[in-house]
PDB file with one MODEL, atoms N, CA, C and O in Angstrom:
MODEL        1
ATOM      1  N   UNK A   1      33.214 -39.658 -54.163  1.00  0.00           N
ATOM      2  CA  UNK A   1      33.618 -38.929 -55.352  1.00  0.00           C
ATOM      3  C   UNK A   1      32.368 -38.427 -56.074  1.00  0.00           C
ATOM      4  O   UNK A   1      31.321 -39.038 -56.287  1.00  0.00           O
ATOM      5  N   UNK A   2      32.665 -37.342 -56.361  1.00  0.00           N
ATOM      6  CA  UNK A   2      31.406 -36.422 -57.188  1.00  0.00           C
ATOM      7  C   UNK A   2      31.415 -37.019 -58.420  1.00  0.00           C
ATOM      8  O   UNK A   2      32.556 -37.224 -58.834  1.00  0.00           O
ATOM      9  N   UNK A   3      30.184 -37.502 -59.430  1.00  0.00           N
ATOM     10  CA  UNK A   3      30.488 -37.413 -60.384  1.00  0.00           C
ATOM     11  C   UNK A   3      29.617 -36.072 -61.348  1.00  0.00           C
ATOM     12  O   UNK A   3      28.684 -35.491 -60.792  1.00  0.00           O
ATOM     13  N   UNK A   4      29.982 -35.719 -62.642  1.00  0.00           N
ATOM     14  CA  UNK A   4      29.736 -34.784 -63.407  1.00  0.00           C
ATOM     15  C   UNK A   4      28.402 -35.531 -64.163  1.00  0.00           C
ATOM     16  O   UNK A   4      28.322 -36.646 -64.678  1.00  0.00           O
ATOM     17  N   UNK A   5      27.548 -34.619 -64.037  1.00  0.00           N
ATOM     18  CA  UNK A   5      26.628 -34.989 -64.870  1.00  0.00           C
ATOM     19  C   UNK A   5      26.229 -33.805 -66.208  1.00  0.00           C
ATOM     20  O   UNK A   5      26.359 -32.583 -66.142  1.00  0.00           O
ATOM     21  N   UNK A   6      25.809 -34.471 -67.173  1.00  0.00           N
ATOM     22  CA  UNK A   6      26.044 -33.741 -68.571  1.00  0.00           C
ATOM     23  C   UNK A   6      24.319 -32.774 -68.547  1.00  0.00           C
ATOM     24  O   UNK A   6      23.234 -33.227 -68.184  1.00  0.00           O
ATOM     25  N   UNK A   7      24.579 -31.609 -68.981  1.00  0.00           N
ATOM     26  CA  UNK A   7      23.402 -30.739 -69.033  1.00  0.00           C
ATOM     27  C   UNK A   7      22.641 -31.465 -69.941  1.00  0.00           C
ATOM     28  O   UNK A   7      22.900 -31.792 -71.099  1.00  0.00           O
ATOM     29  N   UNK A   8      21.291 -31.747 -68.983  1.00  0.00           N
ATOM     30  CA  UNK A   8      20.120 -32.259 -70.895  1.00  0.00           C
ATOM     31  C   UNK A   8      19.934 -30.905 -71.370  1.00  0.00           C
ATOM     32  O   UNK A   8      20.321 -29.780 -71.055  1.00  0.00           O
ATOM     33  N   UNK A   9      18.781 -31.740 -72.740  1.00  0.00           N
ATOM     34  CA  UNK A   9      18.379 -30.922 -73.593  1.00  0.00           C
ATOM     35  C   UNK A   9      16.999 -31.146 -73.181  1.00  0.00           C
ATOM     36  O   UNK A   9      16.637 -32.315 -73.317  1.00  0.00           O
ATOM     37  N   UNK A  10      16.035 -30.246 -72.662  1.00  0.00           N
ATOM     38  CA  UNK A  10      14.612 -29.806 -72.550  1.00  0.00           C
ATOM     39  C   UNK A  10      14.005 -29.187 -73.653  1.00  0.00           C
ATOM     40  O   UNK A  10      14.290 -28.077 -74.102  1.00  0.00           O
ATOM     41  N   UNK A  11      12.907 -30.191 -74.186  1.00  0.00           N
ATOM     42  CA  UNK A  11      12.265 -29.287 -75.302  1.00  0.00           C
ATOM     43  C   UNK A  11      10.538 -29.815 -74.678  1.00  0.00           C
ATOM     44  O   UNK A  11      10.092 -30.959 -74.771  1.00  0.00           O
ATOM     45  N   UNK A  12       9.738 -28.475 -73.987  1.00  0.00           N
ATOM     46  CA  UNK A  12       8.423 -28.493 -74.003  1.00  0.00           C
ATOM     47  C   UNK A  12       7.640 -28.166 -75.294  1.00  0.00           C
ATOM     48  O   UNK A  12       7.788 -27.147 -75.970  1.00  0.00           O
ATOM     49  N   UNK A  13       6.648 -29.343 -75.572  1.00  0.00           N
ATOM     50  CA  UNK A  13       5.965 -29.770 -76.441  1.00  0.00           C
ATOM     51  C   UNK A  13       4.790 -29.377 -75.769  1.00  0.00           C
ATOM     52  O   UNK A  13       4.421 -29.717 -74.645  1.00  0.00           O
ATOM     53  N   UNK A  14       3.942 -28.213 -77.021  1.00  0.00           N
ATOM     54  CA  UNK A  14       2.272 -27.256 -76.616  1.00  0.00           C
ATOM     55  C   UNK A  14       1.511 -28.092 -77.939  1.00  0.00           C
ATOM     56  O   UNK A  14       1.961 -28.395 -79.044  1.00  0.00           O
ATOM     57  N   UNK A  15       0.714 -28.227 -77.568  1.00  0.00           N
ATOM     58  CA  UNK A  15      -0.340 -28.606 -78.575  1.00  0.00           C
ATOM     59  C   UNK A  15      -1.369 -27.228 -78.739  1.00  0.00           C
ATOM     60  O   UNK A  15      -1.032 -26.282 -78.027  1.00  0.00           O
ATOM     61  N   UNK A  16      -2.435 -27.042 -79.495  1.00  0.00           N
ATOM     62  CA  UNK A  16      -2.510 -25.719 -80.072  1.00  0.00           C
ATOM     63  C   UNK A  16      -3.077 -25.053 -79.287  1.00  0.00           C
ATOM     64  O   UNK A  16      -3.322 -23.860 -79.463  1.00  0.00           O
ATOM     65  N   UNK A  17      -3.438 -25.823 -78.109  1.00  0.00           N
ATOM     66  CA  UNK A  17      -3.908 -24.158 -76.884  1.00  0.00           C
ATOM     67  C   UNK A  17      -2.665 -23.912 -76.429  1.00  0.00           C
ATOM     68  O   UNK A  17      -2.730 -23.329 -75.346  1.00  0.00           O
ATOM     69  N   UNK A  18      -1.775 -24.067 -76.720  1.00  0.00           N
ATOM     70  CA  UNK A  18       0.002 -23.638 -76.273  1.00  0.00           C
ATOM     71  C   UNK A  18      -0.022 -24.149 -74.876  1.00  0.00           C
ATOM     72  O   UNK A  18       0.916 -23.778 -74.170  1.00  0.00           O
ATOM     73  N   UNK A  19      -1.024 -25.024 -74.277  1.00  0.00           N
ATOM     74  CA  UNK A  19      -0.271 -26.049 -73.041  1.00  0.00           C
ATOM     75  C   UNK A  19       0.562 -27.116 -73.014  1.00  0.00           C
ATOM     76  O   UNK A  19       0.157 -28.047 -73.710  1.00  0.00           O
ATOM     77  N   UNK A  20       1.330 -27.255 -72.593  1.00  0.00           N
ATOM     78  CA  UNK A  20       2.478 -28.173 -72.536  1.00  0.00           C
ATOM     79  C   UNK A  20       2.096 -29.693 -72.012  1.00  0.00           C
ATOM     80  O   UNK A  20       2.120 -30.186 -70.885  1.00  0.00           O
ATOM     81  N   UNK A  21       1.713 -30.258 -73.373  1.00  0.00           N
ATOM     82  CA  UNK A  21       1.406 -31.555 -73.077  1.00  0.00           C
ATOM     83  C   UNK A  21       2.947 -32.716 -72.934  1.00  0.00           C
ATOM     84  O   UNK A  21       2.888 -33.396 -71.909  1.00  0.00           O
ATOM     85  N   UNK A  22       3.779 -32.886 -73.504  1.00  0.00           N
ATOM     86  CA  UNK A  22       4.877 -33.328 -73.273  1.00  0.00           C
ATOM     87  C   UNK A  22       5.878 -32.883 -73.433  1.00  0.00           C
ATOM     88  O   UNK A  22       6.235 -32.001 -74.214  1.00  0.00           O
ATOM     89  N   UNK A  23       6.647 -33.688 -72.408  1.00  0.00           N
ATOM     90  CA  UNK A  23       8.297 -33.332 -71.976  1.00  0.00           C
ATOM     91  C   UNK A  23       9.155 -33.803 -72.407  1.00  0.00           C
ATOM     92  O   UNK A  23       9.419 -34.833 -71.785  1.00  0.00           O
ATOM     93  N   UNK A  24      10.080 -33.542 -73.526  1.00  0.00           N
ATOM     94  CA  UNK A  24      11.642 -34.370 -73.863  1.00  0.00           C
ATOM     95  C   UNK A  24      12.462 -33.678 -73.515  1.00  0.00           C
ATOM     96  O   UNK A  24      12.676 -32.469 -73.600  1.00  0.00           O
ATOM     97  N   UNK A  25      13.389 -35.265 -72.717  1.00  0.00           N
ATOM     98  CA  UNK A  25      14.438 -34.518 -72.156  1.00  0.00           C
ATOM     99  C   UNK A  25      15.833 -35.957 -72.475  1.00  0.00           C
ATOM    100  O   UNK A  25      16.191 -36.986 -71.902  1.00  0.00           O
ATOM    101  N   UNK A  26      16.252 -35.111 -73.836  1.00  0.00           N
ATOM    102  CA  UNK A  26      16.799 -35.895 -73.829  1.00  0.00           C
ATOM    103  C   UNK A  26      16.579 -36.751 -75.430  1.00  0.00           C
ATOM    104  O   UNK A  26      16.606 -36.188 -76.525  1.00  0.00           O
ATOM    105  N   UNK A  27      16.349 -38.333 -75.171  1.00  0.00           N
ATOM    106  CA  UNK A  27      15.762 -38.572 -76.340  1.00  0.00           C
ATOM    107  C   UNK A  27      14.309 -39.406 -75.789  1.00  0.00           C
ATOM    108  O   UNK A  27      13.516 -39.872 -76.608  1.00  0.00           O
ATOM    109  N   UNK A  28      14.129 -39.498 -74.548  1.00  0.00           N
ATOM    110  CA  UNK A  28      12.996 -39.448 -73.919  1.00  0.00           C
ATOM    111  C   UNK A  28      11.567 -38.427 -74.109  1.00  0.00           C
ATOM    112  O   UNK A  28      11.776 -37.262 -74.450  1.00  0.00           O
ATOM    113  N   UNK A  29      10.507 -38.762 -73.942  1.00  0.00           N
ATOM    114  CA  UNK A  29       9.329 -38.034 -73.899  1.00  0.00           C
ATOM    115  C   UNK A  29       8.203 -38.426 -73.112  1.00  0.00           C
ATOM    116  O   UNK A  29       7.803 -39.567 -73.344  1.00  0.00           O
ATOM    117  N   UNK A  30       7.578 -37.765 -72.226  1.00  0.00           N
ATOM    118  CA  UNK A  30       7.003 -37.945 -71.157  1.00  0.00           C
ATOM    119  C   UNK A  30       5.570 -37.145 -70.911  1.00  0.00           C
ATOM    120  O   UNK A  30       5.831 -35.950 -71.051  1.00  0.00           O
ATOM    121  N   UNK A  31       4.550 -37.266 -70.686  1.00  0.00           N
ATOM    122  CA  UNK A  31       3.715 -36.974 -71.133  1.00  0.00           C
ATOM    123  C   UNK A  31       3.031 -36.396 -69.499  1.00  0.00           C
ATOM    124  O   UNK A  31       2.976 -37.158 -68.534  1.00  0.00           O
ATOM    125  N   UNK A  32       2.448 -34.621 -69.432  1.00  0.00           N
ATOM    126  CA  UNK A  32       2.141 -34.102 -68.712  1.00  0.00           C
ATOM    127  C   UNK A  32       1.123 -33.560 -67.863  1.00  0.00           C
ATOM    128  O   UNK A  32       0.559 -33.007 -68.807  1.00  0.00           O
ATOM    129  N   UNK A  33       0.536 -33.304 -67.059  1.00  0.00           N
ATOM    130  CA  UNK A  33      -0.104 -32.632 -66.936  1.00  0.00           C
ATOM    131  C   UNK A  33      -0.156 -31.038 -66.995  1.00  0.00           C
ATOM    132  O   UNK A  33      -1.165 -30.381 -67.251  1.00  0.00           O
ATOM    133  N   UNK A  34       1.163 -30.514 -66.701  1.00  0.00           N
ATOM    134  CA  UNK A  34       1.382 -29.133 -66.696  1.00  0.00           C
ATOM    135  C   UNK A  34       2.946 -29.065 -66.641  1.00  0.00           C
ATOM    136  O   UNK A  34       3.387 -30.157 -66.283  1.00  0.00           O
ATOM    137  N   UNK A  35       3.979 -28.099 -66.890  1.00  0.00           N
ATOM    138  CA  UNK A  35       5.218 -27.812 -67.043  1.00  0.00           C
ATOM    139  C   UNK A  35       5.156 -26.498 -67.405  1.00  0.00           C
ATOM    140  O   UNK A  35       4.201 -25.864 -67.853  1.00  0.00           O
ATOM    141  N   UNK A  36       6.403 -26.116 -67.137  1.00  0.00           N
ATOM    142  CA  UNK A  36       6.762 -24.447 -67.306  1.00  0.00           C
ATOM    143  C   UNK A  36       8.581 -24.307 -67.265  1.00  0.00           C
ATOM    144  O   UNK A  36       9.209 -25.292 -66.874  1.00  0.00           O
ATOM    145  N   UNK A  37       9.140 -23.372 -67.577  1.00  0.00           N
ATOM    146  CA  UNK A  37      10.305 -23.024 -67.289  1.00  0.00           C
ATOM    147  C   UNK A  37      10.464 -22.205 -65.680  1.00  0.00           C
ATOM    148  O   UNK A  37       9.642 -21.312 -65.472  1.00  0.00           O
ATOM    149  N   UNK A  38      11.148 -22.402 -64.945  1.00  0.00           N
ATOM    150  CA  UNK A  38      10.995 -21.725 -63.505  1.00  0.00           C
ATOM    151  C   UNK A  38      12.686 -21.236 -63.586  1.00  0.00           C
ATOM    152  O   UNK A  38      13.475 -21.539 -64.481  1.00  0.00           O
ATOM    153  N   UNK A  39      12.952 -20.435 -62.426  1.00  0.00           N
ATOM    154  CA  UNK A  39      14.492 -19.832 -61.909  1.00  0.00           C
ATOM    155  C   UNK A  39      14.803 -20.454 -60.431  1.00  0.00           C
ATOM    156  O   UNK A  39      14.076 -20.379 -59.440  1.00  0.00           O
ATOM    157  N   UNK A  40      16.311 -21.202 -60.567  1.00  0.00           N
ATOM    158  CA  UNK A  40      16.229 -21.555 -59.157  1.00  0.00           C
ATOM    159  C   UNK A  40      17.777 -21.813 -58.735  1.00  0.00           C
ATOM    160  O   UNK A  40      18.580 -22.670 -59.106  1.00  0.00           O
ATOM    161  N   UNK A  41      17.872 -20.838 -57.901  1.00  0.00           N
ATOM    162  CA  UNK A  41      19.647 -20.391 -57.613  1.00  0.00           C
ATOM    163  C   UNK A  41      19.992 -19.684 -58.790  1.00  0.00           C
ATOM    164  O   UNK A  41      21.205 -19.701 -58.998  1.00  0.00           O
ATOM    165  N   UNK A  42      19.156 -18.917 -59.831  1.00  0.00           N
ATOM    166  CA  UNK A  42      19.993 -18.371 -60.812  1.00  0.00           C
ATOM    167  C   UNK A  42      19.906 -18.996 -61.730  1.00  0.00           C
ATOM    168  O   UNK A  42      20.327 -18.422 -62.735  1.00  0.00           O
ATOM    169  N   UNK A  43      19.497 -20.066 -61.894  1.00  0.00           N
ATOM    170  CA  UNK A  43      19.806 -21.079 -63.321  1.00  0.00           C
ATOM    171  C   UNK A  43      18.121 -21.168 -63.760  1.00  0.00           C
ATOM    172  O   UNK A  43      17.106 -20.889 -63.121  1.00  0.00           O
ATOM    173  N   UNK A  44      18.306 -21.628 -64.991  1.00  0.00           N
ATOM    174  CA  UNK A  44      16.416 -22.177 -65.377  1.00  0.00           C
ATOM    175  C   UNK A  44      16.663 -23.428 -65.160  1.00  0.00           C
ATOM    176  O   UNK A  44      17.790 -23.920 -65.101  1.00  0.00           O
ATOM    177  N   UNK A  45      15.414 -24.120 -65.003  1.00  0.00           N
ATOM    178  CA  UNK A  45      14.830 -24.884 -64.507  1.00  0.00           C
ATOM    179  C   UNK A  45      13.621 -25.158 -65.182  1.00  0.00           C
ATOM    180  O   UNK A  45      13.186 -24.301 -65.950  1.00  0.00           O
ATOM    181  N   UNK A  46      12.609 -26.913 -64.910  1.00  0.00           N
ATOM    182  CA  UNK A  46      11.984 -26.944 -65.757  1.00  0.00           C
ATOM    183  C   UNK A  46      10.804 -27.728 -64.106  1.00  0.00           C
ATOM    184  O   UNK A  46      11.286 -28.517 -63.294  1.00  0.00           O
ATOM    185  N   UNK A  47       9.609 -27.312 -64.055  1.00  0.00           N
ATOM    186  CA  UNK A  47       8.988 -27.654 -63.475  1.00  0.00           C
ATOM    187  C   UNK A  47       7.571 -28.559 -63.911  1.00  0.00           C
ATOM    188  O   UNK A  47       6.698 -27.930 -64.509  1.00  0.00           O
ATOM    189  N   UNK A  48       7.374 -29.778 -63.666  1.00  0.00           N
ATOM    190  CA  UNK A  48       5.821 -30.566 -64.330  1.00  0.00           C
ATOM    191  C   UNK A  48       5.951 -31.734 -63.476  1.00  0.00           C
ATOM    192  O   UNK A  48       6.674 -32.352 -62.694  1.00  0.00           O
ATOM    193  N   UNK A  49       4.570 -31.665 -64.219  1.00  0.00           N
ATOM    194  CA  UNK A  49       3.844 -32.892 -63.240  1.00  0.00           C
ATOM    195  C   UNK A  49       3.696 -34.002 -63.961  1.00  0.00           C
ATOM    196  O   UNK A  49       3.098 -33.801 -65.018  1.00  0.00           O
ATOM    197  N   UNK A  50       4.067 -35.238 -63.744  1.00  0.00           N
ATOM    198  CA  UNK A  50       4.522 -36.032 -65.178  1.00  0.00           C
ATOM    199  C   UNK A  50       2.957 -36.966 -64.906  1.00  0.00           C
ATOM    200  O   UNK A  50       2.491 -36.685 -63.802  1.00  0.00           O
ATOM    201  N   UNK A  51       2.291 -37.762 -65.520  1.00  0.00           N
ATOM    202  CA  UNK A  51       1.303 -38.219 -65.659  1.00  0.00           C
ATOM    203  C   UNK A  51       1.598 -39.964 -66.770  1.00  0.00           C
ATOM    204  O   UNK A  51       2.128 -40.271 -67.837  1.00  0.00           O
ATOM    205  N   UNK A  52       0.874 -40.629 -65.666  1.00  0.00           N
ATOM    206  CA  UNK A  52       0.940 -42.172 -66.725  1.00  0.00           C
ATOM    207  C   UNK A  52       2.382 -42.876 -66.454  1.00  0.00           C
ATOM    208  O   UNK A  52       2.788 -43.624 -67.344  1.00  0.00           O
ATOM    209  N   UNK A  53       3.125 -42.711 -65.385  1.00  0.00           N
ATOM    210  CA  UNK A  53       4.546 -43.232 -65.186  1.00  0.00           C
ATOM    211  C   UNK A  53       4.448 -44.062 -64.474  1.00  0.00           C
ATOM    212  O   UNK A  53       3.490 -44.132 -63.705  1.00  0.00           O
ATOM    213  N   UNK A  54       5.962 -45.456 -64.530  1.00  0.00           N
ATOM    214  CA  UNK A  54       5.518 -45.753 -63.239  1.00  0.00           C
ATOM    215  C   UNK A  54       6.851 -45.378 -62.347  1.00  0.00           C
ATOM    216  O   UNK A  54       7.747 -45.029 -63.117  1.00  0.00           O
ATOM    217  N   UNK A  55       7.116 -45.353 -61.474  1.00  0.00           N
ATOM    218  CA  UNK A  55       7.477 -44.964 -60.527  1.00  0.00           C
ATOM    219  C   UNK A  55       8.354 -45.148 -59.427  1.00  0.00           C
ATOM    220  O   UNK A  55       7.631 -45.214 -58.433  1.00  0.00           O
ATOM    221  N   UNK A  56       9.477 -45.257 -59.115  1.00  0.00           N
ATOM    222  CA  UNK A  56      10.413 -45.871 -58.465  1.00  0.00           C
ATOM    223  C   UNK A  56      11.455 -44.950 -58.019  1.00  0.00           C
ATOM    224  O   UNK A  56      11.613 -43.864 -58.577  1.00  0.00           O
ATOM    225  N   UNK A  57      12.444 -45.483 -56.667  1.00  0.00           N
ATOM    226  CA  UNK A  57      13.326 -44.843 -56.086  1.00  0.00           C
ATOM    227  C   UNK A  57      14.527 -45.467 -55.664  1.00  0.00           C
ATOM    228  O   UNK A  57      14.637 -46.582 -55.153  1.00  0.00           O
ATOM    229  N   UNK A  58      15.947 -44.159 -56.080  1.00  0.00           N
ATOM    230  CA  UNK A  58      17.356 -45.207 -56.046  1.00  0.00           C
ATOM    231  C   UNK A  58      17.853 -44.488 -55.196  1.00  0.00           C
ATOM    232  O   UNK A  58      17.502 -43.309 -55.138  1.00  0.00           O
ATOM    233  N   UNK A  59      18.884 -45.052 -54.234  1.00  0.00           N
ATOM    234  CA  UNK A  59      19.834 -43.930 -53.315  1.00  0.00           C
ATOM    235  C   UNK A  59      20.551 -43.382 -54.395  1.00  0.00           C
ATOM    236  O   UNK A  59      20.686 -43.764 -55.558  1.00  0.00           O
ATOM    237  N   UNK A  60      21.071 -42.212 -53.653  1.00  0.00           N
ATOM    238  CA  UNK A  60      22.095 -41.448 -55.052  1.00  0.00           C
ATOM    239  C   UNK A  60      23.090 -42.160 -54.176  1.00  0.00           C
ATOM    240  O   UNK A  60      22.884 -42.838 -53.169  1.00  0.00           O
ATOM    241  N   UNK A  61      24.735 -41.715 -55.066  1.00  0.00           N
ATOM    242  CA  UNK A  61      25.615 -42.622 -54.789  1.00  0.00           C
ATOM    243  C   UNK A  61      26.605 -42.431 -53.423  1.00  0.00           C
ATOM    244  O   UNK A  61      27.243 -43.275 -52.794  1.00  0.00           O
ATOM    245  N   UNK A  62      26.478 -41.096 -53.246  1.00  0.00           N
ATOM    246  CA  UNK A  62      26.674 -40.649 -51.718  1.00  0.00           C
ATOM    247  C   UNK A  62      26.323 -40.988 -50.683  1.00  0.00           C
ATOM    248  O   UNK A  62      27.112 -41.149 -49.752  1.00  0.00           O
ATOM    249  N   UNK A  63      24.646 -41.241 -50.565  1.00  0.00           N
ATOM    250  CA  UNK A  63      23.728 -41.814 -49.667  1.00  0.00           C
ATOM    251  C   UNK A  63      23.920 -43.150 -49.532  1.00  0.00           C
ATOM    252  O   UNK A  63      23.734 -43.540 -48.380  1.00  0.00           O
ATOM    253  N   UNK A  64      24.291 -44.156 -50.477  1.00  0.00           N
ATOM    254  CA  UNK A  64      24.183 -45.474 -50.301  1.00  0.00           C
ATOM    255  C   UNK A  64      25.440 -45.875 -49.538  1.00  0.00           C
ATOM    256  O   UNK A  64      26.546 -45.341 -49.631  1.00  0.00           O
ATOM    257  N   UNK A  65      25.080 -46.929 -48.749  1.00  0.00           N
ATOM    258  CA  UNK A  65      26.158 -47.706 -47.957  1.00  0.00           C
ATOM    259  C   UNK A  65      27.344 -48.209 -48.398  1.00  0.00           C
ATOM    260  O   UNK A  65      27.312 -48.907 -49.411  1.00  0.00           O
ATOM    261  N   UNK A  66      28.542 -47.974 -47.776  1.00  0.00           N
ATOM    262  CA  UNK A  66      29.634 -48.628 -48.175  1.00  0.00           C
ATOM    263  C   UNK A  66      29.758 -49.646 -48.363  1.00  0.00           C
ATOM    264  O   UNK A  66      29.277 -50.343 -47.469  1.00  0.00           O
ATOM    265  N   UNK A  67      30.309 -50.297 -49.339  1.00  0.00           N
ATOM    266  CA  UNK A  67      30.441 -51.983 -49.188  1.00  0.00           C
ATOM    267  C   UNK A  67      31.765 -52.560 -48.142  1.00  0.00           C
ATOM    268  O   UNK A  67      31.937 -53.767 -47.973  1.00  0.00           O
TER     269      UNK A  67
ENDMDL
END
């Protein structure tokens, strides 16, 4: 079963050379090396390189094994 996931809210944060030092998405904030708005299938999109995280990986719920 598919589930629906809710559109975030993206707000890129420039400090005064207008580079995009952090990312909220959400009520989260994440801190960058670089980000931009990109196009992909038609929709925007938000592209960066996140910096200082740590790091981990989950099956999505399709991929994981039946019980």
């Amino acid at each position: 079963m598919s589930e629906t996931i809710e559109k975030p809210k993206v707000t890129l944060i420039q400090g005064q050379d207008t580079r995009v030092q952090r990312v909220r998405v959400g009520d989260v904030e994440v801190q960058v090396l670089n980000a931009g708005v990109v196009i992909v299938g038609g929709k925007m999109a938000v592209a960066m390189t996140i910096i200082d995280a740590e790091i981990g990986t989950e099956l999505a719920d399709e991929q994981a094994p039946a019980a």
